[in-house]
N, C-alpha and C positions, 0 to 999 in steps of 0.2 A: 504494500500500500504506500504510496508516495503520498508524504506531507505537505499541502503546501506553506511557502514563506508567510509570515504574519502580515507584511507588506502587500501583498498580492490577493493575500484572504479580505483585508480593509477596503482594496480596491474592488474585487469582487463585490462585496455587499455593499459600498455607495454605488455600485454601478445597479443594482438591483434596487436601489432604494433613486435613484435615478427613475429609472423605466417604470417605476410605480407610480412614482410622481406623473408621469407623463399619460399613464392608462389609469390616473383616477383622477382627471381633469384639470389636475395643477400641471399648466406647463410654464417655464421662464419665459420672460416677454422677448427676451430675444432669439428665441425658436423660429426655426424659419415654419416648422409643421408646432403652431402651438394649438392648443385644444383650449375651449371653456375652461374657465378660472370657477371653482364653487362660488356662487353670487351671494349665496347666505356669509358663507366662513368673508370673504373680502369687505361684506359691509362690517361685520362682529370686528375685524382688524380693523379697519378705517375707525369706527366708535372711540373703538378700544385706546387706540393711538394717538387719539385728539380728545380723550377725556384728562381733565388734569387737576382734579379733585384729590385728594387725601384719603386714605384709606386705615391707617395704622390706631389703634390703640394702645394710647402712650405705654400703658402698667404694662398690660401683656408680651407686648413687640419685645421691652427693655430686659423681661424675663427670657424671654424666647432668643432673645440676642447673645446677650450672657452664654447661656447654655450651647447653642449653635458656633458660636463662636470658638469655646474652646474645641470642640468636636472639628471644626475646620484651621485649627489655627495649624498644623502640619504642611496643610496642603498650600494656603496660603499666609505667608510671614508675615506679609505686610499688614498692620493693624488695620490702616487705612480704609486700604485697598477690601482686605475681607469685611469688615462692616459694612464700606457700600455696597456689596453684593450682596450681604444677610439682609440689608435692612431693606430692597427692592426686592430680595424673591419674596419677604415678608409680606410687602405691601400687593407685590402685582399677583402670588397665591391668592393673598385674601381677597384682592379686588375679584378674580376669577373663581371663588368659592373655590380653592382646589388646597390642600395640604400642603402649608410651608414647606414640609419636609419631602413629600413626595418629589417636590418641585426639586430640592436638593438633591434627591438621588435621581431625579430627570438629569441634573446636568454633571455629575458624577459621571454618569457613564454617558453623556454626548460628549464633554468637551475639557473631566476633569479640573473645573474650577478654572479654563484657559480662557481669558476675553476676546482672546484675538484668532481662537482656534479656526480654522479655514480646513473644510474637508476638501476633498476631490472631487466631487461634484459641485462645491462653491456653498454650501451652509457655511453660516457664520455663529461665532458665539456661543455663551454659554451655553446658550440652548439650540444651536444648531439650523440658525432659519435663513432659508432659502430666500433670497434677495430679490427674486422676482416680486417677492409682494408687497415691497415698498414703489414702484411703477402704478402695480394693481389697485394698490390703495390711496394713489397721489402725493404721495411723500417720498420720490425720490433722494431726497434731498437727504435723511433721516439713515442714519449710520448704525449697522447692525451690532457694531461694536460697542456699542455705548451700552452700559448696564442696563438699566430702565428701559430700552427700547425693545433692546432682543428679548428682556424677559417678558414686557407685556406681549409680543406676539409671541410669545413660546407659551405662556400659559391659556390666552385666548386661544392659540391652535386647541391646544391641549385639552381644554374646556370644552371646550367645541366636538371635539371627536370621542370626549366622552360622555356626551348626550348623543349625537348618532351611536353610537354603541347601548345607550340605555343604562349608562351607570357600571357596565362591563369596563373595571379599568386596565384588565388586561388585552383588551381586543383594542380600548382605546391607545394603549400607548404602544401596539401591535403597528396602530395606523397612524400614528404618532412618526414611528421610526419609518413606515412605508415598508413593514412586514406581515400585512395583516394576515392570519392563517397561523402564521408561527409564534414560537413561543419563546425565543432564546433570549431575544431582547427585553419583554415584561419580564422573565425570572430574570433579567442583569437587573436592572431597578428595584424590584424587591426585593432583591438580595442587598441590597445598597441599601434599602429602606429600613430594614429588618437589620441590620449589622452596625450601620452605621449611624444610623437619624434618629429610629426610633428606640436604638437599644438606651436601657436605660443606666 
């Protein structure tokens, strides 16, 4: 049995996580063959994206920071740097009803806590979102890289595909990753979820 390189296996599945995009109506706008954009999910992002409201309750957040904090402080050193990222998955979780922590082990295993991660098919970010839909939603302009940005579309997506699922969060974050069917990618998050965020 021949193994393949870890590099070629990464390439493999963005390229399958590619083609999915493309045959589940998300294509990038600079596709020469692009397909319908979902018109529900692009208005949820556009909302989403131009809402600028507050979300945090002070007591709880300062608790939940605390705690989140040391659990992340390995991965990133910089004081700084990791509280803005705890204190926007905080807010842009809650704004999308979805699990601070869940949301923590969502970018655990897309982008290991990287801002600037870039895959091979072109996701950006903590949370890994594909740049066509700052075009789609009229914010070109709006940089995937910027904390607050990539995560309120990463938990809108996320929200979003876990109501078409019907509250199934493993088929949602199946279609999340653009594996829907399989399972390898929900067990990598809840195993993250389960080990790392919510152990107590």
């Amino acid at each position: 049995m021949t193994l393949l390189k870890p590099s070629l296996v990464k390439f493999l599945v963005a390229l399958v996580f590619s083609c999915q995009l493309l045959t589940t109506s998300f294509a990038d706008t600079a596709s020469p063959y692009r397909t319908k954009v979902d018109e529900q999910l692009k208005f949820l992002l556009k909302e989403a994206i131009e809402d600028t409201g507050g979300f945090i309750d002070r007591f709880d957040a300062e608790v939940w920071l605390l705690d989140m904090s040391t659990r992340l402080k390995k991965t990133i050193r910089d004081d700084k740097e990791r509280l803005e990222i705890l204190k926007h998955v905080h807010q842009e979780a809650t704004r999308a009803e979805l699990e601070p922590e869940l949301v923590l082990a969502v970018i655990q295993v897309e982008s290991n806590f990287d801002r600037f991660a870039i895959s091979r098919v072109g996701a950006r970010g903590l949370m890994q979102i594909m740049p066509f839909w700052l075009k789609e939603i009229g914010h070109p302009e709006d940089n995937l890289f910027e904390i607050q940005t990539n995560l309120r579309f990463g938990c809108t997506i996320l929200k979003y595909y876990l109501g078409i699922e019907k509250g199934n969060m493993g088929r949602a974050l199946a279609r999340y990753n653009g594996s829907l069917g399989k399972y390898k990618y929900p067990r990598k998050v809840f195993r993250a979820l389960d080990r790392r965020w919510f152990k107590q």
